[in-house]
Each structure stands twice: as C-alpha cells, then as structure tokens.
ZAMARMI-341430 format. One record per residue (C-alpha): x, y, z; residue number from 1; residue in one letter. Coordinates in nm, 4 decimals. Each point is the difference from the previous one (the first is absolute). Layout:
<atoms>
ATOM        px        py        pz  resi  resn
ATOM         X         Y         Z   NUM     A
...
</atoms>
This chain:
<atoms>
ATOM        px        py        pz  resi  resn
ATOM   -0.7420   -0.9497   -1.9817     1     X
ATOM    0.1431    0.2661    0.2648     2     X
ATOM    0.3666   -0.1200    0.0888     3     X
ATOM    0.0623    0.0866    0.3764     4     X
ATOM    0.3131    0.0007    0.1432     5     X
ATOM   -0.0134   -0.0523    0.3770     6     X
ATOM    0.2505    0.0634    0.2627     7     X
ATOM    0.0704    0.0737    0.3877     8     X
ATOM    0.2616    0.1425    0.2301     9     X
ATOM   -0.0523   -0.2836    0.2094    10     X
ATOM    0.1507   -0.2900   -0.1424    11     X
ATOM   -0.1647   -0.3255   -0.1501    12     X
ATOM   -0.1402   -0.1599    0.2938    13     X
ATOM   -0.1855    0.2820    0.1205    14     X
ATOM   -0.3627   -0.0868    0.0824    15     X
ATOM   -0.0567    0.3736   -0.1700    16     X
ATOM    0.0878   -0.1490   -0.3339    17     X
ATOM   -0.2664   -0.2491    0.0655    18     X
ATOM   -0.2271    0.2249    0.0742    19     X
ATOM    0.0425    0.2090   -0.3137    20     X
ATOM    0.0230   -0.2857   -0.2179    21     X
ATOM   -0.3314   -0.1401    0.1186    22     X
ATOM   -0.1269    0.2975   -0.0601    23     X
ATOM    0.1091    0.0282   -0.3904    24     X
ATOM   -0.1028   -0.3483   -0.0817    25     X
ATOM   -0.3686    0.1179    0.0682    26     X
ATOM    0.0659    0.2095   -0.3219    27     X
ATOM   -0.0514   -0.1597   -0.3377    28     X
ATOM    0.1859    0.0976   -0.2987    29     X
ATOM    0.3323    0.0836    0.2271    30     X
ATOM    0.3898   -0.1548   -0.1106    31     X
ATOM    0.1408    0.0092    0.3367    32     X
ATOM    0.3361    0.0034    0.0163    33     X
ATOM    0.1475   -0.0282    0.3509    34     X
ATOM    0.3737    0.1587    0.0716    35     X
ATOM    0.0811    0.0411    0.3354    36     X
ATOM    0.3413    0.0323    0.2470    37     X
ATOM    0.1103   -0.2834    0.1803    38     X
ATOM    0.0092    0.1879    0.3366    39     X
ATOM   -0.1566    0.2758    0.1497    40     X
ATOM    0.1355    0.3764   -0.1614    41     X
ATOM   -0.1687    0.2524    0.2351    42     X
ATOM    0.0577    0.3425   -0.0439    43     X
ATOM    0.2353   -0.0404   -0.3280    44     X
ATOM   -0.2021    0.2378   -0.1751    45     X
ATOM    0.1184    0.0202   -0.3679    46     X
ATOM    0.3462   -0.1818    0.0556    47     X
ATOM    0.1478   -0.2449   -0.2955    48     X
ATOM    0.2414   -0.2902    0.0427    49     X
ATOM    0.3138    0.1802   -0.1648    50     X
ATOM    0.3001   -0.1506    0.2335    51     X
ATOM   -0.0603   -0.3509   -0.0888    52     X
ATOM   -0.1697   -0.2432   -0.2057    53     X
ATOM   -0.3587   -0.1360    0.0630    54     X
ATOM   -0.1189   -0.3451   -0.0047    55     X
ATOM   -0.3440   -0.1133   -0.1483    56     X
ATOM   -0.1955   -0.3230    0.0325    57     X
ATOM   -0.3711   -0.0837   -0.0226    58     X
ATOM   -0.1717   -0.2023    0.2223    59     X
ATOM   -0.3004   -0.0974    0.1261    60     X
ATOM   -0.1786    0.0343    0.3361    61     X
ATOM   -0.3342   -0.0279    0.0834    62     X
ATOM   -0.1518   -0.0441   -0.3433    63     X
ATOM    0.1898    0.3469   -0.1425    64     X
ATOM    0.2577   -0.0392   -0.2558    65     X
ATOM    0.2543    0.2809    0.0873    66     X
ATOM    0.3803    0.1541   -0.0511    67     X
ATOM    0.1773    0.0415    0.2756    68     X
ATOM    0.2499    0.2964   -0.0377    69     X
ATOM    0.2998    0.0019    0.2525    70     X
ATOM   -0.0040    0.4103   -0.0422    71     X
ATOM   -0.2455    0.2811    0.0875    72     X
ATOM   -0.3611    0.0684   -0.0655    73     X
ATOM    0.0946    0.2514   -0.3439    74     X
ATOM    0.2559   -0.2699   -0.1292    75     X
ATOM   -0.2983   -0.2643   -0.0234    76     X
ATOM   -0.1282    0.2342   -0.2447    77     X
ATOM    0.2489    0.0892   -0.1531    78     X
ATOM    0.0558   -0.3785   -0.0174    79     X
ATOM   -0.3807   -0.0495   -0.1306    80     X
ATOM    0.0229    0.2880   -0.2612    81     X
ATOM    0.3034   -0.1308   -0.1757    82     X
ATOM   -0.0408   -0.3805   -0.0052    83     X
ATOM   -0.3887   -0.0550    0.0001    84     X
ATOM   -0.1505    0.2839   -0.2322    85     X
ATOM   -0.2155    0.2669    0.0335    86     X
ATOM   -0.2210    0.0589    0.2934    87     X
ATOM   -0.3240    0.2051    0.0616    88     X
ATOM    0.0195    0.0608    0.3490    89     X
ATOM    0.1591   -0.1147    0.3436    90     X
ATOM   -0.1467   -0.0515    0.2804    91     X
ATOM    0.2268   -0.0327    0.3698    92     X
ATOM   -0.0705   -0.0938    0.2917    93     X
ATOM   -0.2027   -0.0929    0.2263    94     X
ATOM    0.3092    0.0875    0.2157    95     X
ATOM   -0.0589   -0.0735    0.3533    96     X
ATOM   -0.0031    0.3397    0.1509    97     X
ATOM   -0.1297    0.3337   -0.1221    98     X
ATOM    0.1481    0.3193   -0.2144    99     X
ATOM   -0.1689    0.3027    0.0935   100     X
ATOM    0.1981    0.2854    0.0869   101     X
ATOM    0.2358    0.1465   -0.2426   102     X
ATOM    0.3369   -0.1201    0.1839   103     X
ATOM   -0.1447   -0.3639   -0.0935   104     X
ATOM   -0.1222    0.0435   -0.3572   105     X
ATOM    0.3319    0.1204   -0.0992   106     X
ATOM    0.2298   -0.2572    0.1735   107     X
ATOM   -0.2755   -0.2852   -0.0677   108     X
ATOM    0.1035   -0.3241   -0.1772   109     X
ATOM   -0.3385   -0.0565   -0.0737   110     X
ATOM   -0.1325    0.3205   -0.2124   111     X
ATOM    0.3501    0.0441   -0.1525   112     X
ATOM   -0.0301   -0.2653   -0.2833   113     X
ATOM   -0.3310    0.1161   -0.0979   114     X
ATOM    0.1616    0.3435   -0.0686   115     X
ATOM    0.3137   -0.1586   -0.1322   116     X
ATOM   -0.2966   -0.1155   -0.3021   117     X
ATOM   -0.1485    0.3359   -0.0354   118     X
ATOM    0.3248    0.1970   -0.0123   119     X
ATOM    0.1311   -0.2303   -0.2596   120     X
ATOM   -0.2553   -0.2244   -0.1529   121     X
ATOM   -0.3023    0.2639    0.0339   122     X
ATOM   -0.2338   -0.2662    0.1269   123     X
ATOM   -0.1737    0.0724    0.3350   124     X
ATOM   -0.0002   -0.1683    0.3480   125     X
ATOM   -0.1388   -0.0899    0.2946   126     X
ATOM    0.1528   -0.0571    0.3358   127     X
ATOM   -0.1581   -0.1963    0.3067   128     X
ATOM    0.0571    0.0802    0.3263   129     X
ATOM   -0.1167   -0.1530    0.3321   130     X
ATOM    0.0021    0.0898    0.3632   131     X
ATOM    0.1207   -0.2653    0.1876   132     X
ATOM   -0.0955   -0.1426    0.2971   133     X
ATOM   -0.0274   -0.3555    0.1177   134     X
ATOM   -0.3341   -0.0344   -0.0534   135     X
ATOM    0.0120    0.0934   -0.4085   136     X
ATOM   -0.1618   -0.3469   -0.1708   137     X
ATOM    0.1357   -0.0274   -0.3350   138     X
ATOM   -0.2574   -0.2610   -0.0758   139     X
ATOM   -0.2697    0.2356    0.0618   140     X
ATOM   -0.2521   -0.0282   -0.2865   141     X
ATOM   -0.0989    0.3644    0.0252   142     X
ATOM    0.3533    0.1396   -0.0103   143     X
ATOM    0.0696   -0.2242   -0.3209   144     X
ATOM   -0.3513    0.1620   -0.1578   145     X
ATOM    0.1333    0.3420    0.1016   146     X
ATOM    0.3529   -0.0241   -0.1810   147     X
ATOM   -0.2205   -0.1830   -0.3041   148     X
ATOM   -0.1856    0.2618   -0.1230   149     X
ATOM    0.2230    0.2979    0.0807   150     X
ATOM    0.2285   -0.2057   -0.2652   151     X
ATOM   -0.2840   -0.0304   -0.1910   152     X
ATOM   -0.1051    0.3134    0.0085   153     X
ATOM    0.3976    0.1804   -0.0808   154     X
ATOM    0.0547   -0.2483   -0.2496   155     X
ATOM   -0.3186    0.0596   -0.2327   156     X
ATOM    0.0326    0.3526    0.0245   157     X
ATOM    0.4264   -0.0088   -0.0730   158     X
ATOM    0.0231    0.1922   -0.2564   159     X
ATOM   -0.1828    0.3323    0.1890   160     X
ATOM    0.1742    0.0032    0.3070   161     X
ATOM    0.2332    0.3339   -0.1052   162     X
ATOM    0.1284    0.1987    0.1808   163     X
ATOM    0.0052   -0.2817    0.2451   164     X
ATOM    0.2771   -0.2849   -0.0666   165     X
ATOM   -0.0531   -0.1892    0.3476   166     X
ATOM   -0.2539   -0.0280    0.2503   167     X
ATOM    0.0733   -0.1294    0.3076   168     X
ATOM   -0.2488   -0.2013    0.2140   169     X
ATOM    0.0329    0.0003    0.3652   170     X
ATOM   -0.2081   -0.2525    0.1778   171     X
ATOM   -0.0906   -0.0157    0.3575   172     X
ATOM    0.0661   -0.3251    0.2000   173     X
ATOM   -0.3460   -0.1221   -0.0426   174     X
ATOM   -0.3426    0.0682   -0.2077   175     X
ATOM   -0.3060    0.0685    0.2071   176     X
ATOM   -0.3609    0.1189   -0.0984   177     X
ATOM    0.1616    0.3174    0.1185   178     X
ATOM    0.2719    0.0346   -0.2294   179     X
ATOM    0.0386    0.2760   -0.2702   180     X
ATOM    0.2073    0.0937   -0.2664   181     X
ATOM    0.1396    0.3379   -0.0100   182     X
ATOM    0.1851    0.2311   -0.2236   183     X
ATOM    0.3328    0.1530    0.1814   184     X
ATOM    0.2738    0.2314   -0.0369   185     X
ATOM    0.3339   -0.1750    0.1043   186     X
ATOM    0.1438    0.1579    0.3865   187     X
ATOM    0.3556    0.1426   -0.0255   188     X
ATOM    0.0737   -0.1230    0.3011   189     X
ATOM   -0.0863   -0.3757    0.1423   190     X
ATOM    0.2728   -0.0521    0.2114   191     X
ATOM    0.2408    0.1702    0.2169   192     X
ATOM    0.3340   -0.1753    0.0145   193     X
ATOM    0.2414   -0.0627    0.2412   194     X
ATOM    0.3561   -0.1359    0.0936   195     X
ATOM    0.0554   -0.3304    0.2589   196     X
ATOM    0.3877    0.0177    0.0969   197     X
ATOM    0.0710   -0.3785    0.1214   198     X
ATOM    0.3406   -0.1480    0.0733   199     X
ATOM    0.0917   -0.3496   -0.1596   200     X
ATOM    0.2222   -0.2720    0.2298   201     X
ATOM    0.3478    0.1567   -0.1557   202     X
ATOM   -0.0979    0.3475    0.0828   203     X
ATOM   -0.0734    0.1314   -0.2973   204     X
ATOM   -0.3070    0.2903   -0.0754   205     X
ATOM   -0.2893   -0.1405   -0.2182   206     X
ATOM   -0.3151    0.2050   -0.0402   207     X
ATOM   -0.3444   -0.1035   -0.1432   208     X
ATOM   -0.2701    0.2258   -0.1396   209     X
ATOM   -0.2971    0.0084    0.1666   210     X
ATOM   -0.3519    0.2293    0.0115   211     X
ATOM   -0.3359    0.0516    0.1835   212     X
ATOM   -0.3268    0.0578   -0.2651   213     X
ATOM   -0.0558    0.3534    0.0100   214     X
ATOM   -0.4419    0.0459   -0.1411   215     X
ATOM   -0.0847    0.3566   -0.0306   216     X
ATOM   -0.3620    0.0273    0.0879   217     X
ATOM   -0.1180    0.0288   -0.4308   218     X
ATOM   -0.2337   -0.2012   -0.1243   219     X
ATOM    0.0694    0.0951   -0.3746   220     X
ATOM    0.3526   -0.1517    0.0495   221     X
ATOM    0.0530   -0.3444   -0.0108   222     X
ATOM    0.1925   -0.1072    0.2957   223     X
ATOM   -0.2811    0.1304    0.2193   224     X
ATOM   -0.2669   -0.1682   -0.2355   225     X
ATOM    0.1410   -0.3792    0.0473   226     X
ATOM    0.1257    0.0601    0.3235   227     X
ATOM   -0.2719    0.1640    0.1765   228     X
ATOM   -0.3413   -0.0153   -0.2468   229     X
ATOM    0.1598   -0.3758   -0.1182   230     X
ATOM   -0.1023    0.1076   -0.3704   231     X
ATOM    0.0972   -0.1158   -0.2959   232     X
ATOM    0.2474    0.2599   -0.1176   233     X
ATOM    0.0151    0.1169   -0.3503   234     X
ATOM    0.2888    0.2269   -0.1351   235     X
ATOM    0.1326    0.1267   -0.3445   236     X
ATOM    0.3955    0.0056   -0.1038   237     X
ATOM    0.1571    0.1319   -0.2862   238     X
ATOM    0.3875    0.0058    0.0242   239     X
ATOM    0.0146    0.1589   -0.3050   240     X
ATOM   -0.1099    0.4029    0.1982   241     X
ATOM    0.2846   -0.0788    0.2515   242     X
ATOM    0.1193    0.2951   -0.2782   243     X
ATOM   -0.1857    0.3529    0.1388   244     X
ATOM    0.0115    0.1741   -0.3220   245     X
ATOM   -0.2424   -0.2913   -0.1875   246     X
ATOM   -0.2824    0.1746   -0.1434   247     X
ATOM   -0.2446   -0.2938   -0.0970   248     X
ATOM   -0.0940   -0.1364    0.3336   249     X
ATOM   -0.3456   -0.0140    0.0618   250     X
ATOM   -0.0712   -0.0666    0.3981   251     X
ATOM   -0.4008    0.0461   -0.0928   252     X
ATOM    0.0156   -0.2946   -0.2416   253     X
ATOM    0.2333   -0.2051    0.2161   254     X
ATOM   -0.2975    0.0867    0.3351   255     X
ATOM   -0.2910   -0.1217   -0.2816   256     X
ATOM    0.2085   -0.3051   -0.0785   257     X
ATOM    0.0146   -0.0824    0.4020   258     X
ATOM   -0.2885    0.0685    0.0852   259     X
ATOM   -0.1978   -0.1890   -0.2768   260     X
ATOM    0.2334   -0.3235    0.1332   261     X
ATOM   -0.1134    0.0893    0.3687   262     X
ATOM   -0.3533    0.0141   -0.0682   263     X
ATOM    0.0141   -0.3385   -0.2043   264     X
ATOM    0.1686   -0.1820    0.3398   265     X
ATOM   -0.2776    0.1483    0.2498   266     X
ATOM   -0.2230   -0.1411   -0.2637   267     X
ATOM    0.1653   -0.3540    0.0065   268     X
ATOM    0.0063    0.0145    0.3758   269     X
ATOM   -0.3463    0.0969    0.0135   270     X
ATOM   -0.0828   -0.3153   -0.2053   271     X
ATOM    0.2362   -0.2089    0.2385   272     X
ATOM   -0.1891    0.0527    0.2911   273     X
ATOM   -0.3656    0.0199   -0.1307   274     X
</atoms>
C-alpha cells in the first residue's frame, strides 16, 4: 500500500481537489490521505503558521474524508507528517491556475509543500497546475485519465526519480486530439509587475500589485508551451541545487527522467483519442 498525502493551495472546496482526487481513486493500492487549507493560500510559497495557533478538523464533503487546516499549504504537512505517520509521496493541486515561469514556482502555494517533503522527508512530489479559463470542465473524463496515469506513472517509479524531487504538471484549459505533452525549462520571467495608486473615501494612499503576462517567443520554455502550443508542460525541481557549488547534480538524468514521463502521456493521449 502507497500512502499519499494530498493537498492544494486552494482550499477544501476547490473543484481542483475534486479533480485530483478522482483522479487517485482510479489507482489501486493507494492510502490517500487528504490535508488541505481551509481557504485559498496563493502565492505563500514555503510560509509556516508561526504567529498563532492552527485549528484542525476533519470533515467530509463530497464522498472525501479530509482535514481541514486553518494555516498554509506547508503547515498541512507539517500537520500530516507529525500526527498521521509516514508518507511516500504528496501530490498538490490541481490548483486552479498555472505555475510556469520561475516568479510563480517560487512564490507558489501549490509546489511548495511538495518540496517542503523532499527537503525534509526525502520523498518526492508532484504538483498540478491548470490554466484557467471559464471553459476548463473539471468533470472531463479525459483530463481525470490524464492526471491518472501521470500519478501512476511517478508513483511506481518513486524511488528513481533523483535528482528530481518535484515535477510539476502544467495543464492547458482543455484536452484535444491535438494536445501534447512536452518537456520545459521554467521562464525567468512570466510577469511584469506593476503599481495601481488608488485613494480610499478618508484620503488615504492604498496600492495593489498588478502585471500583464509577458511570453517570450520559446517553445522549450514552458509559459510559451501552455500558453501558446496548449501542451502539457513537464518540468524538473530540485531545491536542494538552489546551492551553486553542489557537485552531484545530474541535469542529463533529470532530462531522461522527463522525457521518459512525456513520452508515456503522448502515449496515453494517443490511446484517448484512437
């Protein structure tokens, strides 16, 4: 029995979780074990609850039995690794909105519990991503299938995924008889932020945050491969060569690793639409 500890950035009623969870229960031989905010943490990136206390319940909603943590998407595993035992790997996601581009994988709620696992549990990850847009069908049979077997696929081959501790799935909005899977380097840059000055009713200056998608015209990196090509986007992490002077890295491995995944999902959506 693989034990699988699942979680989001997204909160416990996201239809992503859904999505995800459908997609494990396809799986025999899984313990799925389903930890998960209790309101959306975009962009909190490895943060911890140390300011206050958290609160835990479980509950159950739509036929999955589930904590609810009242912190951030690292505490629920931090939560999971010290009151319900050892895990094998995590799985996040499917957060409703993609992480390509390097700004976003580092401030993402969604990738930053799977490395929270590797850094200190050694166990690998995966992270899903989707690109949103109205039209995205959580219900869609093909999607599920998709998500399925790349699970099935990272979890039967767990123990050989070094150098790589997470790979992170980006899916496009939809899956056509067109759609491919791809393996990408991660953009540096995604966005290009800027400040809105506004004024409230007592005068006072408040500001929000705000930036335009910025896709350089690659089609090895990932933002243009979901945004443009609408690929499924495949990419390595390892959190543990933020360190320049590591001498064991091996990128070739990590590409072979990739690329065998990536081959394996054209295959599947081959079969899907034969």
């Amino acid at each position: 029995m693989v034990k699988v500890l699942v979680t989001n950035d997204d909160g416990f009623l996201s239809p992503g979780l859904r999505l995800l969870y459908s997609a494990l229960s396809r799986i025999e031989g899984l313990d799925i074990c389903v930890v998960v905010p209790e309101k959306p943490q975009s962009a909190g990136s490895l943060g911890i609850t140390l300011h206050k206390p958290i609160r835990v319940w479980k509950t159950c909603i739509d036929g999955i039995d589930m904590y609810v943590i009242s912190g951030r998407p690292c505490d629920a595993v931090i939560y999971a690794f010290s009151t319900l035992g050892d895990f094998d790997i995590v799985i996040s996601g499917v957060n409703i909105g993609d992480n390509t581009g390097l700004q976003a994988v580092l401030a993402s709620g969604t990738i930053s519990p799977c490395i929270y696992a590797s850094i200190v549990k050694n166990i690998p990850g995966i992270s899903f991503s989707i690109l949103f847009k109205d039209n995205v069908n959580f219900r869609d049979d093909k999607l599920i299938t998709i998500i399925s077997e790349i699970c099935r696929f990272v979890i039967d081959r767990r123990g050989s995924l070094k150098p790589i501790d997470v790979i992170s799935i980006n899916l496009p909005h939809r899956i056509t008889r067109n759609t491919k899977a791809k393996v990408c380097d991660i953009s540096e840059i995604k966005f290009t932020h800027y400040i809105v000055r506004r004024v409230d009713p007592r005068g006072l200056e408040y500001f929000w945050i705000h930036g335009y998608l910025t896709i350089k015209p690659n089609e090895n990196l990932d933002v243009y491969s979901l945004y443009v090509d609408e690929s499924i986007v495949i990419s390595g992490l390892n959190a543990r060569y933020i360190s320049t002077i590591r001498r064991d890295y091996d990128p070739d491995r990590a590409y072979r690793i990739l690329l065998e995944l990536c081959n394996y999902v054209n295959d599947v959506l081959c079969r899907l639409f034969t």
